[in-house]
Backbone of each chain as nested JSON, in Angstrom:
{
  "chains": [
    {"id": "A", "residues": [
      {"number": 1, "name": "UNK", "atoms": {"N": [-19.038, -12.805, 2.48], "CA": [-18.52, -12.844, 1.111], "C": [-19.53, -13.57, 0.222]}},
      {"number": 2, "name": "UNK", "atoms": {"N": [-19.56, -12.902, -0.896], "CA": [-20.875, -13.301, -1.656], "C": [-20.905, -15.13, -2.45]}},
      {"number": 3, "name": "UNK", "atoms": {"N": [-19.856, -15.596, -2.276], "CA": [-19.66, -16.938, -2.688], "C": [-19.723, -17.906, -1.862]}},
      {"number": 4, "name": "UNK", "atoms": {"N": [-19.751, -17.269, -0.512], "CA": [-20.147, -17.962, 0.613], "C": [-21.501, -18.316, 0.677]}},
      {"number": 5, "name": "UNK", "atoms": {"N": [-22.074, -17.534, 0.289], "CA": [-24.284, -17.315, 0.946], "C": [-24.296, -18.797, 0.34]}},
      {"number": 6, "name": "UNK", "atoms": {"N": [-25.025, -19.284, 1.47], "CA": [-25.887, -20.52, 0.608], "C": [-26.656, -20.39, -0.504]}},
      {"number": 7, "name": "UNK", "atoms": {"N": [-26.414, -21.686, -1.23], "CA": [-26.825, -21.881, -2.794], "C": [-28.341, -20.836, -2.809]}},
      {"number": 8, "name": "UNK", "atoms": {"N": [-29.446, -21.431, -1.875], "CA": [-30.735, -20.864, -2.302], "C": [-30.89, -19.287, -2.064]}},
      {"number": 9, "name": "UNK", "atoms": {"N": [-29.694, -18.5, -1.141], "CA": [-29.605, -17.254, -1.102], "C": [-28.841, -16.574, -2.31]}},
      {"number": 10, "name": "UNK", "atoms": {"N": [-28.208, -17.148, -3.051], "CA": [-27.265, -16.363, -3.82], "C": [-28.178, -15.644, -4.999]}},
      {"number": 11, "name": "UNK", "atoms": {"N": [-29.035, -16.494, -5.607], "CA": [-30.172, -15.647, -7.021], "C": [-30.44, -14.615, -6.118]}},
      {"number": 12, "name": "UNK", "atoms": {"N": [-31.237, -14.697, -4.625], "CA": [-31.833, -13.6, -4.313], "C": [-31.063, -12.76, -3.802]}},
      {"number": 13, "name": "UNK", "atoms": {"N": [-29.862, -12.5, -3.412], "CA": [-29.151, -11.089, -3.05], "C": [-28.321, -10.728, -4.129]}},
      {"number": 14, "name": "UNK", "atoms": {"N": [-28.268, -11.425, -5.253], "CA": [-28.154, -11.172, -6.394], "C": [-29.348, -9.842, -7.042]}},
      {"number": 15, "name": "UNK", "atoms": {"N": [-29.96, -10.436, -6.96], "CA": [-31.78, -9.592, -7.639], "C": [-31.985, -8.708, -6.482]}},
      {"number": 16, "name": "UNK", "atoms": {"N": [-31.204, -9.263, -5.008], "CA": [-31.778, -7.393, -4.077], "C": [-30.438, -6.173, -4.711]}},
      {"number": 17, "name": "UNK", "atoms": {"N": [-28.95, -6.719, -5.192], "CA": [-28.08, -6.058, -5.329], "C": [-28.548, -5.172, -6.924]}},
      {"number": 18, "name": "UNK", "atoms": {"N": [-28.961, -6.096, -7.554], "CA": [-29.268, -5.255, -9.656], "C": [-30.023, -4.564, -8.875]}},
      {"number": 19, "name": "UNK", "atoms": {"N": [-30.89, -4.453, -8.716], "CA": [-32.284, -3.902, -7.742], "C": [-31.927, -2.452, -7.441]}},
      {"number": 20, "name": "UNK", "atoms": {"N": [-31.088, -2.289, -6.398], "CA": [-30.769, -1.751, -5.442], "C": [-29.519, -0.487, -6.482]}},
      {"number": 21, "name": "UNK", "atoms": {"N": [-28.796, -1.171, -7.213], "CA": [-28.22, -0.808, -7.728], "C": [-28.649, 0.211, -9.033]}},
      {"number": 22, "name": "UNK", "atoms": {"N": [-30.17, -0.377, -9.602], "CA": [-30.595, -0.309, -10.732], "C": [-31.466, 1.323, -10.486]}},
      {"number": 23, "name": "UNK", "atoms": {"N": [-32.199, 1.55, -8.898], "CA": [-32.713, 2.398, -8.423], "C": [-31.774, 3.65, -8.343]}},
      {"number": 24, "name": "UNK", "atoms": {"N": [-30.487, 2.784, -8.027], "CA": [-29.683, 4.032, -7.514], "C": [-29.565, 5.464, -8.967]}},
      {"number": 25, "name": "UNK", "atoms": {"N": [-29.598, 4.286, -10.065], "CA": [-29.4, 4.895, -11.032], "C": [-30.517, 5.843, -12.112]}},
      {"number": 26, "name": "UNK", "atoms": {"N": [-31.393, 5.955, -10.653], "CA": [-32.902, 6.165, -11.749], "C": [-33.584, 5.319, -12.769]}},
      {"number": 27, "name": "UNK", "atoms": {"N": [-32.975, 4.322, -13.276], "CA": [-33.504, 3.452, -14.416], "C": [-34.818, 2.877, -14.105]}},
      {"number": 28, "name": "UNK", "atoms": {"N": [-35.683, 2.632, -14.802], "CA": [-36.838, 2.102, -14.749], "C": [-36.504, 0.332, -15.031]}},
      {"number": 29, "name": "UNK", "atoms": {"N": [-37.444, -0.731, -14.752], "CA": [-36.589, -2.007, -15.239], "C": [-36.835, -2.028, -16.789]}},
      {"number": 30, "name": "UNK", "atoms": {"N": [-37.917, -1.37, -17.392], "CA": [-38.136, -1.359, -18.647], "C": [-36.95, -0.466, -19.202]}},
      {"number": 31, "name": "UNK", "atoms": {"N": [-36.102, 0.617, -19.01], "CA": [-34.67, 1.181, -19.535], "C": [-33.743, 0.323, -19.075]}},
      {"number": 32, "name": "UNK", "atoms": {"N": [-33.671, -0.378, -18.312], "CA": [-33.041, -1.356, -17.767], "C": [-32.499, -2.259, -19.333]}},
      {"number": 33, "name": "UNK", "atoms": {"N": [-33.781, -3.046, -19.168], "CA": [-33.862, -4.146, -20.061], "C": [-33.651, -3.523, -21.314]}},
      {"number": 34, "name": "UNK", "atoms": {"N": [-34.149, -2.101, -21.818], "CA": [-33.916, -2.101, -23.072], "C": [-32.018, -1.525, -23.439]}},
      {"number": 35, "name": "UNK", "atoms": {"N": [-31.396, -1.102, -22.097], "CA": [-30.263, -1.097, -22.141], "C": [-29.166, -2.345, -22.056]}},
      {"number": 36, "name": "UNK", "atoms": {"N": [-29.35, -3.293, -21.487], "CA": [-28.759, -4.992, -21.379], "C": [-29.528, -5.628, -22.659]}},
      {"number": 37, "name": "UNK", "atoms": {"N": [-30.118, -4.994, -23.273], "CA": [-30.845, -5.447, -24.621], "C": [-31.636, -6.648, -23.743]}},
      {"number": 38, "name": "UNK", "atoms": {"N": [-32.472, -6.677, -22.884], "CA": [-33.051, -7.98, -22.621], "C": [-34.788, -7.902, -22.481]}},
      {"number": 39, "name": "UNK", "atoms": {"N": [-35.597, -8.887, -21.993], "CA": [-37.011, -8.635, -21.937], "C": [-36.929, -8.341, -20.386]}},
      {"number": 40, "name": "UNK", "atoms": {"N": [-37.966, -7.237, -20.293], "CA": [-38.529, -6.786, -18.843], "C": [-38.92, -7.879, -18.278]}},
      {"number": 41, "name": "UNK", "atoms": {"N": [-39.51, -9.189, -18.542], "CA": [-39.954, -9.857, -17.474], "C": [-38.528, -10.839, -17.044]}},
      {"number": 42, "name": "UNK", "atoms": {"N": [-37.462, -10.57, -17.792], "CA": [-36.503, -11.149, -17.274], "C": [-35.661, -10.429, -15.707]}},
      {"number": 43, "name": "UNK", "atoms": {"N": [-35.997, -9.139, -16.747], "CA": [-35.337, -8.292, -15.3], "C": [-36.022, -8.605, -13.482]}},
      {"number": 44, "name": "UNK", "atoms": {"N": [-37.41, -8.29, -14.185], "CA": [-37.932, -8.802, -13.022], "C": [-38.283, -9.92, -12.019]}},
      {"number": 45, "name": "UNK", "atoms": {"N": [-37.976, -10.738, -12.643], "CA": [-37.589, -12.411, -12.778], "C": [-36.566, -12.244, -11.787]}},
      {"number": 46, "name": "UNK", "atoms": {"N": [-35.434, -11.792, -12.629], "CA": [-34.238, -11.325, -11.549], "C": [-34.008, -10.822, -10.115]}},
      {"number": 47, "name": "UNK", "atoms": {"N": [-34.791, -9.788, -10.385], "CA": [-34.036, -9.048, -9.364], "C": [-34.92, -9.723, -8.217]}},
      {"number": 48, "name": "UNK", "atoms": {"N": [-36.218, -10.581, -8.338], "CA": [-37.051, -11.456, -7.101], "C": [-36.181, -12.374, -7.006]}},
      {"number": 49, "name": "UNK", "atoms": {"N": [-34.872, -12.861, -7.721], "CA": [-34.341, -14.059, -6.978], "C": [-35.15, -15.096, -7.887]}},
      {"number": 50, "name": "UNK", "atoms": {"N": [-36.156, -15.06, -8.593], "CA": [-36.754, -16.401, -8.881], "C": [-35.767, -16.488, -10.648]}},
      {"number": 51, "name": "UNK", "atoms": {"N": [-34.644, -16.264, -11.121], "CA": [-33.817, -16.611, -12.11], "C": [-32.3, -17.016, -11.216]}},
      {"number": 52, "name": "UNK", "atoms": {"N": [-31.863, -18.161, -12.157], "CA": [-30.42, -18.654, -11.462], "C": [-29.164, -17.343, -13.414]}},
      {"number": 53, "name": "UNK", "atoms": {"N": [-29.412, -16.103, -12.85], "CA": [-29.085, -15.618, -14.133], "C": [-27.802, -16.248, -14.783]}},
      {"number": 54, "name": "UNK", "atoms": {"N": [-27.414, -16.502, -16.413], "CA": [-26.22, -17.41, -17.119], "C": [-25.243, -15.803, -16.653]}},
      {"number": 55, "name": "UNK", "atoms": {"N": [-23.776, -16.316, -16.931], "CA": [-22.584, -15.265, -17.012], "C": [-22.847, -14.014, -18.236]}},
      {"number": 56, "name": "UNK", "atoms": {"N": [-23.477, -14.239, -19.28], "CA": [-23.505, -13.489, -20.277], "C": [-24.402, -12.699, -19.706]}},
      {"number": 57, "name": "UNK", "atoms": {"N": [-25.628, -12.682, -19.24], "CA": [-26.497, -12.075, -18.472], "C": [-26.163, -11.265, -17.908]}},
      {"number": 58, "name": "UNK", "atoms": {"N": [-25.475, -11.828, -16.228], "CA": [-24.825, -10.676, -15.617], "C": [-23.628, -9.782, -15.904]}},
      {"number": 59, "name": "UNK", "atoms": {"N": [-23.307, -10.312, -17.18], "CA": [-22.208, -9.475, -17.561], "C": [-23.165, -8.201, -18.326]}},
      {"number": 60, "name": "UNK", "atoms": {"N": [-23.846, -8.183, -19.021], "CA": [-25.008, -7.214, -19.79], "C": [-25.214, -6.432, -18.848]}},
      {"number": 61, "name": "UNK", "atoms": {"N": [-26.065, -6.892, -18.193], "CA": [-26.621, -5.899, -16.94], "C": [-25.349, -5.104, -15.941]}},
      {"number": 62, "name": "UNK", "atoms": {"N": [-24.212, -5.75, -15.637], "CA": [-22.874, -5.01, -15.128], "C": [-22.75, -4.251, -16.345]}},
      {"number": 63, "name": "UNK", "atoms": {"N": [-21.81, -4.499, -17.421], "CA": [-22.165, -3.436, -18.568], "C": [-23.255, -2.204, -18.744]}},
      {"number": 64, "name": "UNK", "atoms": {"N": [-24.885, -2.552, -18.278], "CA": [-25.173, -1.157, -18.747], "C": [-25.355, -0.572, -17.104]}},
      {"number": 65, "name": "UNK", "atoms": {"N": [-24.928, -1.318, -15.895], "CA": [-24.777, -0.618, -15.089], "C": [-23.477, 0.346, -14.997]}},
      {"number": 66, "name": "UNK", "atoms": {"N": [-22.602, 0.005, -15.698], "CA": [-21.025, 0.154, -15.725], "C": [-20.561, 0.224, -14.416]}},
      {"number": 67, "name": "UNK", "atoms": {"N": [-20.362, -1.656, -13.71], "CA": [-20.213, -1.394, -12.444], "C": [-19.286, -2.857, -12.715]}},
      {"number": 68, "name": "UNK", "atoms": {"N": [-18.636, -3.05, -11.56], "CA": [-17.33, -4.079, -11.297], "C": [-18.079, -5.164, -11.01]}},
      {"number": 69, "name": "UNK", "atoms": {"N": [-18.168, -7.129, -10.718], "CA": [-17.89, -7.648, -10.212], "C": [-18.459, -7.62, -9.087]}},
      {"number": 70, "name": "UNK", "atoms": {"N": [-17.779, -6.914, -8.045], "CA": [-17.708, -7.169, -6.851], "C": [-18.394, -6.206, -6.219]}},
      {"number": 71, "name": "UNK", "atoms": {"N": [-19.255, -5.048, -7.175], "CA": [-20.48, -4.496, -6.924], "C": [-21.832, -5.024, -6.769]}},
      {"number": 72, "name": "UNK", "atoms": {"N": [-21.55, -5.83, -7.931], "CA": [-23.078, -6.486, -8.238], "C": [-23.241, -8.022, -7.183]}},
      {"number": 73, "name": "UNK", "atoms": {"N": [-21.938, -8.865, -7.211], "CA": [-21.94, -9.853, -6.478], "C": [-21.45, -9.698, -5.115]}},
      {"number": 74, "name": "UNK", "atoms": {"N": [-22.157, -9.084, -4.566], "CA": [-21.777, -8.619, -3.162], "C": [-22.979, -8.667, -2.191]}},
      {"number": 75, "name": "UNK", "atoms": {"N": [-22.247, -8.68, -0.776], "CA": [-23.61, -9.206, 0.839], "C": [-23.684, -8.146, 1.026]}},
      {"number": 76, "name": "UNK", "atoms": {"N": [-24.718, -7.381, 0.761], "CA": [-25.085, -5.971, 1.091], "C": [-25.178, -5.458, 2.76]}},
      {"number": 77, "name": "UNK", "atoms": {"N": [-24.222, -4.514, 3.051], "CA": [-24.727, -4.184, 4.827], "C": [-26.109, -4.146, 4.914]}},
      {"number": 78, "name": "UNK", "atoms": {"N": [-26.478, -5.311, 5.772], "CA": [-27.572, -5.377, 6.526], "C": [-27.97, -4.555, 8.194]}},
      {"number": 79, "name": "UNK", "atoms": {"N": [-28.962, -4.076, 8.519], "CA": [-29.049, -3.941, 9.508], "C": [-28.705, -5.379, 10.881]}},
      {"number": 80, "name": "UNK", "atoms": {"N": [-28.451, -5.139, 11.743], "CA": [-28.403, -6.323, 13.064], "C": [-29.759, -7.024, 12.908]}},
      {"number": 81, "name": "UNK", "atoms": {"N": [-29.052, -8.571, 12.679], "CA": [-30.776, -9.006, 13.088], "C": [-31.414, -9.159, 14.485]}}
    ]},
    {"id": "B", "residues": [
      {"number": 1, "name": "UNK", "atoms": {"N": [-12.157, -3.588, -18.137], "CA": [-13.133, -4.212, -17.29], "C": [-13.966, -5.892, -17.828]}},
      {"number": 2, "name": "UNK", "atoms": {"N": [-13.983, -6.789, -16.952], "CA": [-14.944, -7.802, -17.313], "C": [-15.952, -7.872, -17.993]}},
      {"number": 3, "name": "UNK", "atoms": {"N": [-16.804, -6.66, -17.448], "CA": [-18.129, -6.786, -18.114], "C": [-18.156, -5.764, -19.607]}},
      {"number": 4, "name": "UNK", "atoms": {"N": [-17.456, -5.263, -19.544], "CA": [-17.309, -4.193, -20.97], "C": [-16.809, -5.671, -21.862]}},
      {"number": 5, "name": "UNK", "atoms": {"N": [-16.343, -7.084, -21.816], "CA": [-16.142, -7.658, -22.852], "C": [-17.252, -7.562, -23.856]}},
      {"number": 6, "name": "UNK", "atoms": {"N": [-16.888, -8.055, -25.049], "CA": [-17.867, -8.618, -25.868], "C": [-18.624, -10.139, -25.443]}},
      {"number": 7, "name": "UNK", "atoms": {"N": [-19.781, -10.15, -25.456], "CA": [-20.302, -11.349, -25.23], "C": [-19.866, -12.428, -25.434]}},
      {"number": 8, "name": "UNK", "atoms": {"N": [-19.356, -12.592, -26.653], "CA": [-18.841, -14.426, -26.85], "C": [-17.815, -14.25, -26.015]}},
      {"number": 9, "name": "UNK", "atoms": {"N": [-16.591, -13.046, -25.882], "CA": [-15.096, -13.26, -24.887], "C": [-15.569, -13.478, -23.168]}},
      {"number": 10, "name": "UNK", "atoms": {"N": [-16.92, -13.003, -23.198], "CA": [-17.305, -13.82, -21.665], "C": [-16.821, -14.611, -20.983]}},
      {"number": 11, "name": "UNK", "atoms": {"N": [-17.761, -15.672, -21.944], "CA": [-17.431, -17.669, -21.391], "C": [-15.648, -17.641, -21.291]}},
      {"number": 12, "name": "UNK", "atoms": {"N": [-15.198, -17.179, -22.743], "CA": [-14.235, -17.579, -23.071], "C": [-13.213, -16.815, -21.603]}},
      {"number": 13, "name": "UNK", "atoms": {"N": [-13.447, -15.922, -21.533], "CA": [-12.24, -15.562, -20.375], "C": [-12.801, -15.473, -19.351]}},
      {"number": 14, "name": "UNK", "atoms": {"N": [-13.899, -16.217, -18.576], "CA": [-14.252, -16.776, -17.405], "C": [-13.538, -18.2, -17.34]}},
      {"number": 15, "name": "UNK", "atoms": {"N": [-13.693, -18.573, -18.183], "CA": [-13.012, -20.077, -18.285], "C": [-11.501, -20.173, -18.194]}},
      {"number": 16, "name": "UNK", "atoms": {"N": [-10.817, -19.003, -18.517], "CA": [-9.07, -18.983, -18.684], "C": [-8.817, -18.761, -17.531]}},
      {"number": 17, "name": "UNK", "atoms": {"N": [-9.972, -17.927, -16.931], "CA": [-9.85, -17.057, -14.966], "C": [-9.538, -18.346, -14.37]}},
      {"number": 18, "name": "UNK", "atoms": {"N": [-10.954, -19.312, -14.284], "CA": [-10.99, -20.109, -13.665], "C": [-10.022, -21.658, -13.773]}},
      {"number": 19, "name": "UNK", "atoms": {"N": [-9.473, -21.673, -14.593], "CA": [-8.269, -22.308, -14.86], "C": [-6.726, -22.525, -14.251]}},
      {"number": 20, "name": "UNK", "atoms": {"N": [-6.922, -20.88, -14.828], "CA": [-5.593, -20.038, -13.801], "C": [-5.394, -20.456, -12.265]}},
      {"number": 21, "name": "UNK", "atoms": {"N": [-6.806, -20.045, -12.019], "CA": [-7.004, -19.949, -10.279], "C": [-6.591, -21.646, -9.8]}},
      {"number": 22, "name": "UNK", "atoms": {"N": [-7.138, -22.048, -10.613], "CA": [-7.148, -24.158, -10.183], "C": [-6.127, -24.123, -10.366]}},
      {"number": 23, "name": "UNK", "atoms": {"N": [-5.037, -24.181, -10.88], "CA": [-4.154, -24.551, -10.923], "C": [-2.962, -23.664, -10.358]}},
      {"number": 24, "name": "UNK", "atoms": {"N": [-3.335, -22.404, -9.821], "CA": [-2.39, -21.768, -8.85], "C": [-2.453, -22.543, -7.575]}},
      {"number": 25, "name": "UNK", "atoms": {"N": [-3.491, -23.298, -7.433], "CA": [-3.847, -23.515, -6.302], "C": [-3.214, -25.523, -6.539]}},
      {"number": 26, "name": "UNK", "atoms": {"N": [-2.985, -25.56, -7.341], "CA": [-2.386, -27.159, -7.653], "C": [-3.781, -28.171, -7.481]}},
      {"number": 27, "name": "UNK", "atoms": {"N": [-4.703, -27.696, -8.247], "CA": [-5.483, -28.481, -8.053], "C": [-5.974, -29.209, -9.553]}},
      {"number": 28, "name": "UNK", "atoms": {"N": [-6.758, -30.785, -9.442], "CA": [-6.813, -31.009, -10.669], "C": [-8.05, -30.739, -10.786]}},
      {"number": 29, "name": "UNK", "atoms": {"N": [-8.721, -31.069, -12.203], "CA": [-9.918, -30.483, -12.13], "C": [-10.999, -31.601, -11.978]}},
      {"number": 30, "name": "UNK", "atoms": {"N": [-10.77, -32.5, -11.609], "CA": [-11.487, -33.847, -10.608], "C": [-11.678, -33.317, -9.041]}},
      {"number": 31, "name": "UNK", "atoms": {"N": [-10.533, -32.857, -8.288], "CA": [-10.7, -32.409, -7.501], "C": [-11.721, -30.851, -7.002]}},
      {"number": 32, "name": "UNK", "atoms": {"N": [-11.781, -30.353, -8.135], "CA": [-12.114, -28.344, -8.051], "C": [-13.842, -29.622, -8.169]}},
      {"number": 33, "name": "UNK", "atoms": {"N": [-14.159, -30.248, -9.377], "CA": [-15.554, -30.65, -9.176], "C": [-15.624, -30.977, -8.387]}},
      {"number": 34, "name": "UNK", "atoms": {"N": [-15.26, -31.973, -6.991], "CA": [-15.675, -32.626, -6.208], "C": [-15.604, -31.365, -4.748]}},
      {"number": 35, "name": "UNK", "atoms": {"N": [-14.746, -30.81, -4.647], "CA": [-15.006, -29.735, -4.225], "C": [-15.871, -28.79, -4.377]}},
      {"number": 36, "name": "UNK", "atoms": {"N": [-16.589, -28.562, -5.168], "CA": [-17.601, -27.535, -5.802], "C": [-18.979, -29.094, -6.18]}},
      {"number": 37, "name": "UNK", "atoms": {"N": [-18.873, -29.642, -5.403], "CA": [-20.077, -30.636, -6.209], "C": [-20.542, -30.15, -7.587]}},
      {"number": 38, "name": "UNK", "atoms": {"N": [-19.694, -30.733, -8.137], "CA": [-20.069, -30.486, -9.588], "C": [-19.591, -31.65, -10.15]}},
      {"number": 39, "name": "UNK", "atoms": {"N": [-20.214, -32.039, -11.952], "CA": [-18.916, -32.829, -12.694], "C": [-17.665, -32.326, -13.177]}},
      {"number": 40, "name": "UNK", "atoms": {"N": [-16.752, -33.379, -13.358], "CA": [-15.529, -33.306, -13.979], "C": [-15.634, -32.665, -15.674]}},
      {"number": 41, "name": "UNK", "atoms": {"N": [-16.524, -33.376, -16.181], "CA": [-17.208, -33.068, -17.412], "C": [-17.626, -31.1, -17.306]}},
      {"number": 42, "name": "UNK", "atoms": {"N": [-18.4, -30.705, -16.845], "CA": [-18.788, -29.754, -16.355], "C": [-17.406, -28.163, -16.294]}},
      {"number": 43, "name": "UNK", "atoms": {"N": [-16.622, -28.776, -14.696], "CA": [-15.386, -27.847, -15.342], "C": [-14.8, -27.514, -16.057]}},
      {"number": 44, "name": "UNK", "atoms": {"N": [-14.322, -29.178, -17.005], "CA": [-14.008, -29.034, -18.053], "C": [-14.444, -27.841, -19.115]}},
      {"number": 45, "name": "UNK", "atoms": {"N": [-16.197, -27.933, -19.451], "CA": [-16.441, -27.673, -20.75], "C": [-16.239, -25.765, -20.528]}},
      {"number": 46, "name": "UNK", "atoms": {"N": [-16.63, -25.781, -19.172], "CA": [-16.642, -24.232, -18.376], "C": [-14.928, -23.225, -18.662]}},
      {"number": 47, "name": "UNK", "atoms": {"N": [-13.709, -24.521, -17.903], "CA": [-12.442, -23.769, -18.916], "C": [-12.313, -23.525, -20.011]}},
      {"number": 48, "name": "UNK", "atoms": {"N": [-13.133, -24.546, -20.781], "CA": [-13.046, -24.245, -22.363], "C": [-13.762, -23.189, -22.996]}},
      {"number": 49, "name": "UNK", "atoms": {"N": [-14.446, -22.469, -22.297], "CA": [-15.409, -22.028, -22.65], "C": [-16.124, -21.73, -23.496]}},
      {"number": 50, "name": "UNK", "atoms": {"N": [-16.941, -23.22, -23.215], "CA": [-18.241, -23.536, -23.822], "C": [-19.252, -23.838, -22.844]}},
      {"number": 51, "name": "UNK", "atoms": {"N": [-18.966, -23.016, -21.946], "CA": [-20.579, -23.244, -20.793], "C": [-20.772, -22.101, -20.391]}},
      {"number": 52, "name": "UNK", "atoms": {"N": [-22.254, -21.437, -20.716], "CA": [-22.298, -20.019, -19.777], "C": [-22.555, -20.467, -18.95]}},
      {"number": 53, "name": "UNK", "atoms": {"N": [-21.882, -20.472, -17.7], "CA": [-22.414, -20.772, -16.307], "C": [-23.349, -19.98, -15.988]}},
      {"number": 54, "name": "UNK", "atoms": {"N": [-23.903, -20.653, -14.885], "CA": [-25.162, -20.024, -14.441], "C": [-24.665, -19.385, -12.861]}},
      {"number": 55, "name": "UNK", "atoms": {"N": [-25.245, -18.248, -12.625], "CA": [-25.115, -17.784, -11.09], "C": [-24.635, -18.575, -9.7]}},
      {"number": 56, "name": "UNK", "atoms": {"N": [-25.109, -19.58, -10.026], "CA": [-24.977, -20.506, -8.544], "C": [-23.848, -21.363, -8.966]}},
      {"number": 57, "name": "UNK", "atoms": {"N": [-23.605, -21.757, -10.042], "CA": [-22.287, -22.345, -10.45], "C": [-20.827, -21.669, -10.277]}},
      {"number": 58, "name": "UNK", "atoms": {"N": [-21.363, -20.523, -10.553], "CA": [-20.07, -19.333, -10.372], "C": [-20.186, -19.158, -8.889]}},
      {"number": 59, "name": "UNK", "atoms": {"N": [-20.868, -19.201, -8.171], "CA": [-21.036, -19.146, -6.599], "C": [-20.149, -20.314, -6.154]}},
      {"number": 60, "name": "UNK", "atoms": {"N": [-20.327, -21.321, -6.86], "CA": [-19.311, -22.767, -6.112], "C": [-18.427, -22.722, -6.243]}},
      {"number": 61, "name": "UNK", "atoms": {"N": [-18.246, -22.12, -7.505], "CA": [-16.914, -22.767, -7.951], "C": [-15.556, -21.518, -6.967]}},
      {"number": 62, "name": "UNK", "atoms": {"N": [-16.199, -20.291, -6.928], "CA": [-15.655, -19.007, -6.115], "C": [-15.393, -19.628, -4.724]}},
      {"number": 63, "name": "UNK", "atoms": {"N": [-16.425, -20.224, -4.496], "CA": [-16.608, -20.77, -3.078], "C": [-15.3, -22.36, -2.722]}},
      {"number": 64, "name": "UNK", "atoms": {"N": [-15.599, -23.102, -3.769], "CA": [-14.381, -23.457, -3.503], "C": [-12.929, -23.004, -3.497]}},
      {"number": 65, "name": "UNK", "atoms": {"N": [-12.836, -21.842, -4.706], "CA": [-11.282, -21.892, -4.316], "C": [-10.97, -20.999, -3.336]}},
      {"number": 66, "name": "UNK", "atoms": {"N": [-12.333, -19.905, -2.697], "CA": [-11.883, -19.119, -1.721], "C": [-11.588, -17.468, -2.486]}},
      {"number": 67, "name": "UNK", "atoms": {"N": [-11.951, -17.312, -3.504], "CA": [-12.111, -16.157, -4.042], "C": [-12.988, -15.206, -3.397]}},
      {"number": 68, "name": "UNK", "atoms": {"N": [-12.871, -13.829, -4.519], "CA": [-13.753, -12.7, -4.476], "C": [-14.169, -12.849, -5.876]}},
      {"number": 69, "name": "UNK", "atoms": {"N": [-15.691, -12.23, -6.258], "CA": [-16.052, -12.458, -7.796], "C": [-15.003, -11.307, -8.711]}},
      {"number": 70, "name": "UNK", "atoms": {"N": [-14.543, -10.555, -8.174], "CA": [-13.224, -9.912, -9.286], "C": [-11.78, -10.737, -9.625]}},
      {"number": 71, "name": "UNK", "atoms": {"N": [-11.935, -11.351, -8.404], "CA": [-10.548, -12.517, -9.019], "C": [-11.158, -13.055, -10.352]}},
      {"number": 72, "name": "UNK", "atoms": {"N": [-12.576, -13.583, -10.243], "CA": [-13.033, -14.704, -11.366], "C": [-13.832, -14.048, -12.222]}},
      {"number": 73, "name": "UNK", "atoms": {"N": [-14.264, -13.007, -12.323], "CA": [-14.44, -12.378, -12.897], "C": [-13.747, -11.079, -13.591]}},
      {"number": 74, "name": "UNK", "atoms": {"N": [-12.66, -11.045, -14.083], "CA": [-11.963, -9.914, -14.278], "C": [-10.609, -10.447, -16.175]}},
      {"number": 75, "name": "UNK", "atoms": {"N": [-10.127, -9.271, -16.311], "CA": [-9.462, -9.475, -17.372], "C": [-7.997, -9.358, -17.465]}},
      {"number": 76, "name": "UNK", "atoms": {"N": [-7.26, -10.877, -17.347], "CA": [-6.324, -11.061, -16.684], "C": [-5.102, -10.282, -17.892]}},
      {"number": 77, "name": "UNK", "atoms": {"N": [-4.19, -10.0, -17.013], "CA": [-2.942, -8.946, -17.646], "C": [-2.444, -9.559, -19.479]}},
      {"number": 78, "name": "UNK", "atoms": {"N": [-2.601, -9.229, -20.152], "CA": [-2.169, -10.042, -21.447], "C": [-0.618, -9.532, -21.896]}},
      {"number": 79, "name": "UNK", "atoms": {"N": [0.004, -10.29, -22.318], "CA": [1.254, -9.589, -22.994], "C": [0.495, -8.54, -24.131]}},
      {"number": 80, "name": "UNK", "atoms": {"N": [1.166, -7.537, -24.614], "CA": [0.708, -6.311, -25.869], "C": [0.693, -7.625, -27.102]}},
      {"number": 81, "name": "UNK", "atoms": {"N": [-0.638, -7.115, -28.009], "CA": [-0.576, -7.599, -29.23], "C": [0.475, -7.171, -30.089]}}
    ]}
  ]
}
């Protein structure tokens, strides 16, 4: 459960989920950003995990993903380690 | 949906979520900080909403009460205007 991951994992499966999510949708991070109205180096900032993103943020980016919550903040099936 | 709010109703109804939840749960909000290592100050300004939380904050605070990010993230039933 995604509120579980330890603190220093949560930015980054955060930024693998927009990511992952953002591909699915064909978007480039530059349509990305100009759809969440934000700057490209934020996106990319992001989705490496190296931003702790604010609520207004991920609410933008859920918005122009038009996706739930519990899409974006979610432990993605991993393969067995 | 959550993220279809308008930006300023963000903070503002992340903060009513997280309110709700503390206190379904009978908790004060001395306790939800110390549980969530956070300040008292802090929850506070977050119900009121006047804090965009940041990613990892919304991770604790989920994490303490044992949520999913659609419980705390979502747009709770209103009576009709």
């Amino acid at each position: 459960m995604f509120f579980q991951l330890p603190e220093e994992e949560v930015t980054k499966v955060f930024g693998r989920n927009l990511k992952k999510l953002r591909l699915q949708r064909k978007l480039s991070m530059d349509k990305l950003a100009r759809m969440a109205d934000m700057e490209l180096s934020q996106i990319y900032r992001i989705e490496n995990g190296r931003v702790n993103a604010k609520l207004t943020t991920i609410a933008a980016l859920g918005k122009a993903l038009d996706i739930d919550p519990n899409e974006l903040l979610k432990i993605p099936n991993l393969p067995h380690d």
